[in-house]
C-alpha positions as CSV (number, residue, x, y, z in Angstrom):
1,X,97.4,106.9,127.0
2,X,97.1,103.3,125.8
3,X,96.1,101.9,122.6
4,X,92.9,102.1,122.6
5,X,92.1,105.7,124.2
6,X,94.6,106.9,121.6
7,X,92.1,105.2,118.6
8,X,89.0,106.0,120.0
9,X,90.6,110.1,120.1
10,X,91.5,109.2,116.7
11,X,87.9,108.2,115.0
12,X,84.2,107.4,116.5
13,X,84.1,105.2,113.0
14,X,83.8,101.4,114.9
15,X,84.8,99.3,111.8
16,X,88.4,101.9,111.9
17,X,88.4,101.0,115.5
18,X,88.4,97.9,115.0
19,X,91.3,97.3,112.4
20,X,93.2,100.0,114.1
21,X,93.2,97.6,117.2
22,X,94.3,94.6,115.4
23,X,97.0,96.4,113.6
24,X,98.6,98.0,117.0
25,X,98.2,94.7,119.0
26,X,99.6,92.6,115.9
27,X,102.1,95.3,115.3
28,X,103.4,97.6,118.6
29,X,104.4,100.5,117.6
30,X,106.5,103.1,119.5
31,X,105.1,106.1,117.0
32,X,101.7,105.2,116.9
33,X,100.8,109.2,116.9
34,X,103.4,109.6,114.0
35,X,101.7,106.6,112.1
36,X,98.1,107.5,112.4
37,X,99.2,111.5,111.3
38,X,100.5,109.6,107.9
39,X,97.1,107.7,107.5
40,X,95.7,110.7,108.0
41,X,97.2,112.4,105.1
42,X,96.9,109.6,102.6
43,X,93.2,110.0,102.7
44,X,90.4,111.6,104.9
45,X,87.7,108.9,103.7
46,X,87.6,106.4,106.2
47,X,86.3,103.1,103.7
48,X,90.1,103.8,102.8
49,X,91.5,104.6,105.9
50,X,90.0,101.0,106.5
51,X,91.1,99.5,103.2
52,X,95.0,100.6,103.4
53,X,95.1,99.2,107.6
54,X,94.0,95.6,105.9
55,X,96.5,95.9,103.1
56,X,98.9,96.2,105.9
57,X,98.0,93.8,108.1
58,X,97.7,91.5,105.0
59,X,100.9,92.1,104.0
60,X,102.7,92.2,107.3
61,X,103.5,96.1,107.0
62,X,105.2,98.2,109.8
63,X,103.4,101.6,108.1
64,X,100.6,102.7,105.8
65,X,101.1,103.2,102.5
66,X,98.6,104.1,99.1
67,X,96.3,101.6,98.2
68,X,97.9,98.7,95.9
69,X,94.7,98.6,93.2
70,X,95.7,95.7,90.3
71,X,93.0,97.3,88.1
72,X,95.7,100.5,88.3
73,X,97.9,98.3,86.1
């Protein structure tokens, strides 16, 4: 299954499509199953889902991780 079958299995939400897509294509990953199980467990609300992909492809990160929020400091 290629990248994109294995996203569009993942969510019908088009905006998570979309950044889930740039992520893989910026960032191949072998354990793309494994990765998307993890954003699964950080949150089920996909607004978030979205947020924590951009945070990653802002910051250039090989994995998902919680929300960085500066108003949490």
């Amino acid at each position: 299954m290629n990248i994109t079958e294995t996203i569009n299995n993942y969510t019908a939400n088009e905006k998570l499509r979309a950044v889930l897509i740039e992520y893989y294509t910026k960032n191949p990953y072998k354990y793309m199953h494994h990765s998307l199980r993890m954003l699964s467990r950080r949150t089920n609300d996909e607004n978030k889902k979205i947020a924590i992909v951009k945070q990653s492809l802002d910051n250039g990160w090989r994995g998902f991780y919680e929300l960085y929020e500066a108003a949490n400091l």
